[in-house]
C-alpha positions in Angstrom: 14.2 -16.1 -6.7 11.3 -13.8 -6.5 9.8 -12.1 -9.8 7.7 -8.8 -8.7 5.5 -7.9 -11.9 5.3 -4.5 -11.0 2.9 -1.6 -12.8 4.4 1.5 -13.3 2.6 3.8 -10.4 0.9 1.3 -8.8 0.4 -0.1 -5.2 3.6 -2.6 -6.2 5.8 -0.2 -4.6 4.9 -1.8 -1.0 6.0 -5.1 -2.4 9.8 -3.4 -3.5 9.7 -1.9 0.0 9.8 -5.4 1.8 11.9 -6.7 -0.2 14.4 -4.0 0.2 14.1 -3.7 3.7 15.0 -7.1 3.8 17.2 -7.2 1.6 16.7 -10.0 -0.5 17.1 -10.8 -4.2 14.4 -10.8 -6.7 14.0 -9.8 -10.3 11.5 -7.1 -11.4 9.4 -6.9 -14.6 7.7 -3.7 -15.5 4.8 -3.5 -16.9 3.8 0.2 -18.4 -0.3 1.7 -18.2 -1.6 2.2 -21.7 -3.1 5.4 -22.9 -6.1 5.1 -20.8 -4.1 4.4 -17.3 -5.0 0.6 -17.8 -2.7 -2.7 -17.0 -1.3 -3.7 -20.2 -2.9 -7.0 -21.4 0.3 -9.1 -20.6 -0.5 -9.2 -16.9 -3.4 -11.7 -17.7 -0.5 -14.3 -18.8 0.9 -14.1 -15.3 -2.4 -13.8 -13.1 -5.9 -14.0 -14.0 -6.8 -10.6 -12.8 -4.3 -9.0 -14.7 -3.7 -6.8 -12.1 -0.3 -5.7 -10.1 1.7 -6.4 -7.8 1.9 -9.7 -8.6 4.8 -12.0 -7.7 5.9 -15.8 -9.1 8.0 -17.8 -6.5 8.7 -21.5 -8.3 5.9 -22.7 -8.9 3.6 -20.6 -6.7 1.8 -17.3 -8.5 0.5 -14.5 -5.6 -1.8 -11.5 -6.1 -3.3 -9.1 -3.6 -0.8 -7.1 -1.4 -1.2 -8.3 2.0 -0.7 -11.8 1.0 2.4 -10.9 -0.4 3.3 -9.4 2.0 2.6 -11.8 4.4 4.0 -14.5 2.1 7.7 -12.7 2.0 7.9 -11.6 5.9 6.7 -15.4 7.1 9.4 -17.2 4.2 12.0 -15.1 3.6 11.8 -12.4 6.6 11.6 -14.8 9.7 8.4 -12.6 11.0 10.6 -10.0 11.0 7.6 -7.2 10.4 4.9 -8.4 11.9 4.2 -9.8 15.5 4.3 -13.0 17.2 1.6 -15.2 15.3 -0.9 -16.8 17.4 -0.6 -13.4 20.1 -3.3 -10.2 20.7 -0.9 -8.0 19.0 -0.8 -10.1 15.8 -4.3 -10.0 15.2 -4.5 -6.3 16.1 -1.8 -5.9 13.7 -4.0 -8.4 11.0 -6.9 -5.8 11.5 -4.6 -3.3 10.2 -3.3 -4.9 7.4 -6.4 -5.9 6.2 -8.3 -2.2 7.2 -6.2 -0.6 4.4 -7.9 -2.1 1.3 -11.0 -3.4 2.8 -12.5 -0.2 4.7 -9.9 2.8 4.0 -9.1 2.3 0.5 -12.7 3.0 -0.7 -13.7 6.9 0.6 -9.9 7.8 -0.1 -9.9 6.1 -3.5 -13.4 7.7 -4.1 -12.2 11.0 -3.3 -9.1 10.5 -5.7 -11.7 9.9 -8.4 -14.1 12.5 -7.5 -10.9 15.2 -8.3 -9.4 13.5 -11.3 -13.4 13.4 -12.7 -14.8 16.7 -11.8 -16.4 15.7 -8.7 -18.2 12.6 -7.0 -22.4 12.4 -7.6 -24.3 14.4 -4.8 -25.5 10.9 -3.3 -22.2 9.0 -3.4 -20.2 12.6 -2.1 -22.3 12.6 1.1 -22.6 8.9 1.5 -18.5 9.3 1.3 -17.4 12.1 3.0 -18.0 10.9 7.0 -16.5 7.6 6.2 -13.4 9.7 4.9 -13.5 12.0 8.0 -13.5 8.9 10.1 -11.2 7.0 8.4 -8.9 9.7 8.1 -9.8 10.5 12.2 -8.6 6.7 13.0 -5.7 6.3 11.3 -4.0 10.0 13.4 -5.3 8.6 16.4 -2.9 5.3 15.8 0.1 7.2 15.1 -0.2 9.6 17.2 -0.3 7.0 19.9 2.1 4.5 18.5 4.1 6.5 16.1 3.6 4.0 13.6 0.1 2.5 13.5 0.9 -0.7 16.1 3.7 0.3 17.7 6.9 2.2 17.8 8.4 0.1 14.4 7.5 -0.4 11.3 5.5 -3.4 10.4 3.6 -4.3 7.2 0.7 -2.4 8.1 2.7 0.5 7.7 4.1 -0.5 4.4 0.5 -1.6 3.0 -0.8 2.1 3.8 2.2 3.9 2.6 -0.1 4.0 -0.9 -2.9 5.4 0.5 -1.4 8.1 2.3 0.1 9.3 -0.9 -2.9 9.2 -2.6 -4.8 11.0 -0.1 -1.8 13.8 -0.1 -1.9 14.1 -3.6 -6.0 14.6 -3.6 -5.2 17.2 -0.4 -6.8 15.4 2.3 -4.4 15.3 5.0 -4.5 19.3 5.3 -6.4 19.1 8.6 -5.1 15.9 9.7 -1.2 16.7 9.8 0.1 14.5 12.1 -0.8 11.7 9.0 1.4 14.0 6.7 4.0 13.5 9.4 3.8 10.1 9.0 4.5 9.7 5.6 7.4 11.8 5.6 9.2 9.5 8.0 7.6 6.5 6.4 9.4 8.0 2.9 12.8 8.7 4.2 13.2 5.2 5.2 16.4 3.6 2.9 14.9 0.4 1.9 11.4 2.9 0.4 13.9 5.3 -1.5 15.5 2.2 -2.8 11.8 0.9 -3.9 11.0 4.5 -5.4 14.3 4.1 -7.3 14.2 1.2 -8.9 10.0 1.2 -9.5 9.3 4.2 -9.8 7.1 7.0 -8.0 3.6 5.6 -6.9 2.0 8.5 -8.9 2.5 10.3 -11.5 3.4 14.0 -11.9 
């Protein structure tokens, strides 16, 4: 059986979501944020980064989301949420699911800090701000043309950016790119995400 170790508001809720979509059994440990919004120190006993989500499957110990993720939908999903391996749309898809922390996380992130802190440097708010507009710009454009961001289902993609998103409406960013609100919304009236929000709890707090 899968264990999730899963931080309280963290992006461990797209690891619940898979697994609830498919339905599969697994065991959950929370782990709580200390006073300062940090990991506790027990996640270094499980992974050396001490970070969340993290999952423990026999013998085999996975961080980082997309691997995960990858790692339940190829074992335990039969593909299910991603395309054909080896074809055009699977790498397209693979660009996706890799765009989310590689290239999008950092402006969105950055403006998430910038709001919580006061406001970003001068230098690092303008180096920031036309790689949010853009990010922002090509993420609309894919669901406005697919409905989700590779097609008309849901795939992991859409489940690795489900964080995002709610960071970027929490921080006010989607005002002038509603369609991406949109988005969300159906992305969070999906069964198997209630079910994750339930049992894990909200991605953010307040």
């Amino acid at each position: 059986m899968i264990v999730l170790h899963h931080l309280a508001y963290s992006r461990g809720t797209r690891i619940l979501w898979l697994l609830e979509e498919l339905k599969l059994d697994y065991k959950m440990v929370r782990h709580e944020r200390d006073e300062h919004f940090k990991a506790p120190a027990a996640l270094v006993a499980v992974h050396p980064l001490g970070k969340s989500p993290v999952i423990v499957d026999g013998p085999l110990v996975l961080g980082e989301s997309a691997v995960i993720l990858r790692y339940i939908n190829e074992r335990y999903g039969g593909g299910r949420y991603a395309p054909p391996a080896g074809s055009d749309d699977y790498f397209r898809h693979e660009e996706w699911l890799q765009y989310v922390e590689s290239t999008a996380a950092f402006p969105i992130m950055s403006a998430r800090i910038g709001a919580v802190t006061g406001g970003l440097p001068d230098k690092m708010r303008e180096f920031s701000a036309p790689v949010l507009a853009r990010t922002l710009d090509h993420i609309q454009t894919a669901v406005r043309r697919h409905g989700f961001l590779t097609g008309p289902e849901l795939m992991l993609a859409d489940i690795q950016i489900v964080y995002l998103l709610e960071v970027a409406e929490r921080t006010g960013l989607l005002a002038e790119h509603p369609e991406i609100g949109a988005y969300l919304a159906r992305l969070k009236t999906r069964e198997a995400y209630r079910m994750a929000i339930e049992v894990g709890g909200p991605m953010m707090p307040g």
